[in-house]
C-alpha positions as CSV (number, residue, x, y, z in Angstrom):
1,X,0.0,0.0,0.0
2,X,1.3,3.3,-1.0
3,X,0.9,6.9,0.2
4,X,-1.7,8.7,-1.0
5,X,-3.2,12.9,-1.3
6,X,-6.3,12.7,1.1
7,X,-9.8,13.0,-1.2
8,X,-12.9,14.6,-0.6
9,X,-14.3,11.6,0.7
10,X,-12.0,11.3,3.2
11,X,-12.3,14.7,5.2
12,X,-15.3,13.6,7.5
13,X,-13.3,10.2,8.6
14,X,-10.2,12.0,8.7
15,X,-11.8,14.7,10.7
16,X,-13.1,12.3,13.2
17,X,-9.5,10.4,13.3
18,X,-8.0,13.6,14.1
19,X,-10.7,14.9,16.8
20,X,-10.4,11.2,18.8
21,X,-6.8,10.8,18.3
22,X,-6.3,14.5,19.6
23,X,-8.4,14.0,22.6
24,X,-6.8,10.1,23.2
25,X,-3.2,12.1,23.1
26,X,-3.7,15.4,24.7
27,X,-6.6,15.6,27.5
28,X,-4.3,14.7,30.3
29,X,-2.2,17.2,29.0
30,X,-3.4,20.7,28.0
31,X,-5.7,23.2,29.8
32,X,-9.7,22.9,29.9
33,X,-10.1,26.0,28.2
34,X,-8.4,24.4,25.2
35,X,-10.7,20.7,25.1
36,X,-13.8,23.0,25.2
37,X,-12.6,24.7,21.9
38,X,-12.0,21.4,20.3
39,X,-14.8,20.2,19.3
40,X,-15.7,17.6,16.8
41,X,-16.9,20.8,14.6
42,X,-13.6,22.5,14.8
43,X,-11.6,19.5,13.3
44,X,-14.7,19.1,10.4
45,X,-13.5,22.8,9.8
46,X,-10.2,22.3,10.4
47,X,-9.4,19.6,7.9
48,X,-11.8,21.0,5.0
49,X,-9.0,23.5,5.0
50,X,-6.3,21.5,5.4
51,X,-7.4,18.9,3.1
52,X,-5.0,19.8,-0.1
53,X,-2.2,19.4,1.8
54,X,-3.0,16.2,4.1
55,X,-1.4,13.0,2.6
56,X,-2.8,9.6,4.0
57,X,-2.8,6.0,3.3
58,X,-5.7,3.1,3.4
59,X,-8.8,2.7,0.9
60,X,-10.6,6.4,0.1
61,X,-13.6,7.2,2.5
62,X,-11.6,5.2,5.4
63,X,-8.1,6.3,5.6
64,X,-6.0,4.7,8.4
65,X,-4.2,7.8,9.2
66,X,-2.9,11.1,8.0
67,X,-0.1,13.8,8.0
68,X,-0.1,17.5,7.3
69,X,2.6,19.8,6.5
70,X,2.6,23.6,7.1
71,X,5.7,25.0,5.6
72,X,8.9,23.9,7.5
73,X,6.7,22.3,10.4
74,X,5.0,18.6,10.4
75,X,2.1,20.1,11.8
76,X,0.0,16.8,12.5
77,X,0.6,13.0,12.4
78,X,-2.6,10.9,13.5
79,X,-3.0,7.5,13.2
80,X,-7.0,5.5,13.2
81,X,-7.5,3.9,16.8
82,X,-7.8,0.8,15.3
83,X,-4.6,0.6,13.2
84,X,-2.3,1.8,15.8
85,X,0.3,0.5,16.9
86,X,1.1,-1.6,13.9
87,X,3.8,0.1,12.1
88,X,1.5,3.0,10.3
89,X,2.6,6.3,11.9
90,X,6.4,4.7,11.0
91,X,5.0,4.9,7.2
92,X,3.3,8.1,8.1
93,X,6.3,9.9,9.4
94,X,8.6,8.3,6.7
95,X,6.4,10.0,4.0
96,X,6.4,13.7,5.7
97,X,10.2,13.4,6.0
98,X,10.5,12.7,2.1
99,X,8.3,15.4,1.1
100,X,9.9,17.8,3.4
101,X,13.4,17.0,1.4
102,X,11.6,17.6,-1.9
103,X,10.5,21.3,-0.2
104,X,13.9,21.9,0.4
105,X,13.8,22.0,3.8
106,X,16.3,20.4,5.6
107,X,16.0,21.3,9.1
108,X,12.0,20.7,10.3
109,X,10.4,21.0,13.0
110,X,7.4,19.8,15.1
111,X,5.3,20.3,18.4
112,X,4.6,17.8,21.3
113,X,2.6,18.2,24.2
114,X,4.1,19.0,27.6
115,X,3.8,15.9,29.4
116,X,3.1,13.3,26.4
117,X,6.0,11.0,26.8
118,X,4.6,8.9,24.5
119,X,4.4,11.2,21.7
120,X,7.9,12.2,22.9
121,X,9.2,9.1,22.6
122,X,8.2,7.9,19.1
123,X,9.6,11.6,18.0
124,X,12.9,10.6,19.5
125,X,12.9,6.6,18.3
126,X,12.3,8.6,14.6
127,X,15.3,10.7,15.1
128,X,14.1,14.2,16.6
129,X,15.6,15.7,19.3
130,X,14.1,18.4,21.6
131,X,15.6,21.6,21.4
132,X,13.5,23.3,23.8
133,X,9.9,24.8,25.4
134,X,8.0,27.1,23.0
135,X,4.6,28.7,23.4
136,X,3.0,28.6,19.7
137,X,-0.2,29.7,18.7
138,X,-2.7,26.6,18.1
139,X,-5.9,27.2,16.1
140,X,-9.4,26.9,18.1
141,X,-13.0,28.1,16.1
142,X,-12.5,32.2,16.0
143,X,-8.8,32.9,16.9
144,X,-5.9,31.3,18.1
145,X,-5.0,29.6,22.2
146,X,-1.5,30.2,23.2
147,X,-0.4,26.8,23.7
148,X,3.0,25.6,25.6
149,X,4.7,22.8,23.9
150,X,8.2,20.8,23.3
151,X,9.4,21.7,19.8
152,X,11.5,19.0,18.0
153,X,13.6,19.2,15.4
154,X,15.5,16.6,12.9
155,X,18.2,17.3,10.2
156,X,17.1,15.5,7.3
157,X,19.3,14.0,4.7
158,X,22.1,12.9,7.3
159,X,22.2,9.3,8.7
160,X,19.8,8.9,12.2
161,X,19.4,5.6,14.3
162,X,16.0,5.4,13.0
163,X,16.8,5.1,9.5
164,X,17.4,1.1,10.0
165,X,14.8,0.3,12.2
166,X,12.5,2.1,9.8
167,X,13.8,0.3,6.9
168,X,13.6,-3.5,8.2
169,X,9.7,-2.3,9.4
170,X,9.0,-1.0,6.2
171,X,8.1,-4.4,5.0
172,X,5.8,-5.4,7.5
173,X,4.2,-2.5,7.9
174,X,3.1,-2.2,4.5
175,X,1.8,-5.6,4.8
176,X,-0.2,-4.6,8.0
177,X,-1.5,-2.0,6.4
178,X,-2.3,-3.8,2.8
179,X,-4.7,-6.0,5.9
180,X,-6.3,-3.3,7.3
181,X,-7.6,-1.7,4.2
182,X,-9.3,-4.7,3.2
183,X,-10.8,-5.2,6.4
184,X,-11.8,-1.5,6.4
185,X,-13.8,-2.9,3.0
186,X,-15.4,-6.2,4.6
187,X,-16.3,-4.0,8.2
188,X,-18.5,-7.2,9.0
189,X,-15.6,-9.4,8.8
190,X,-13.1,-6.9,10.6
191,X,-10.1,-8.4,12.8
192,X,-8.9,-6.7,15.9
193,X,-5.7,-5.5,15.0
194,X,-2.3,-8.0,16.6
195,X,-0.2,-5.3,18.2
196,X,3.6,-6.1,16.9
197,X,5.4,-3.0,18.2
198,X,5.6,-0.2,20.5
199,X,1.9,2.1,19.9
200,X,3.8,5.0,17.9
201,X,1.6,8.3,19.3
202,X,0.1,11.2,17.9
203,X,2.3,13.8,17.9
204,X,2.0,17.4,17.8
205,X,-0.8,20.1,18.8
């Protein structure tokens, strides 16, 4: 199974991925103020704007996850509840990376939530490194909430410890996820998914 541009008929289960994934990642996390704002709404909105830009992978109208790019940022990486854990946000994350290098840019970045070592750790076992605490501005319905965060950043194009790892994964991944798309097309005959590997997260705002 290969990458894919999302497609209209994806935005209201990506929207939904996004909104539960968010809330699994980040409601121990972040302030009240910012879960009332995020609402299942605000991600429909959300993601009907972000749609050009959101790459995914799984059969169109039920996408196993998705990544966005804003400029030199990987702005989101969100993985369906159901297919996690299994070697998709490695794909995921592989495929921002590349497109980043054909951008041009060679030093990214990305947000994690205070607290979410899980999100933290998958960023670091993919070959980020923390550089520091940043407040940034993240998007609720009507303005902006000023939101405090780790920002990570990777230099692309040299050699990481991830890189082999990734590699010998690749494989099964793709085969995991070659399974899930067809059970995502027979839902009456839908596994529960074998967990093979450490859940990679969700990680930024």
């Amino acid at each position: 199974m290969s990458m894919r541009p999302a497609h209209a008929a994806d935005l209201a289960p990506l929207a939904r991925l996004w909104w539960q994934g968010w809330r699994d990642a980040h409601l121990p996390f972040v302030p009240k103020a910012l879960v009332a704002r995020r609402t299942l709404d605000s991600f429909i909105d959300r993601m009907a704007v972000a749609l050009p830009r959101v790459r995914t992978l799984g059969p169109v109208g039920a996408p196993l996850g998705f990544h966005l790019i804003k400029g030199d940022e990987l702005n989101q990486v969100y993985v369906d509840e159901e297919s996690r854990g299994a070697g998709v946000a490695t794909l995921l994350m592989i495929d921002a990376e590349d497109r980043l290098l054909e951008a041009g840019i060679t030093t990214p970045w990305l947000a994690c939530a205070i607290g979410n070592a899980r999100a933290a750790r998958f960023c670091e076992r993919s070959g980020w490194t923390r550089v520091r605490p940043q407040t940034v501005p993240t998007e609720i319905p009507g303005g902006w909430y000023p939101l405090k965060i780790w920002r990570y950043e990777k230099a692309l194009g040299q050699p990481s410890a991830w890189t082999a790892p990734a590699a010998s994964e690749l494989s099964e991944s793709r085969s995991f996820a070659q399974g899930a798309t067809e059970a995502k097309e027979r839902p009456e005959e839908r596994p529960r998914v074998t967990r093979w590997t450490p859940v990679p997260p969700n990680p930024p705002n």
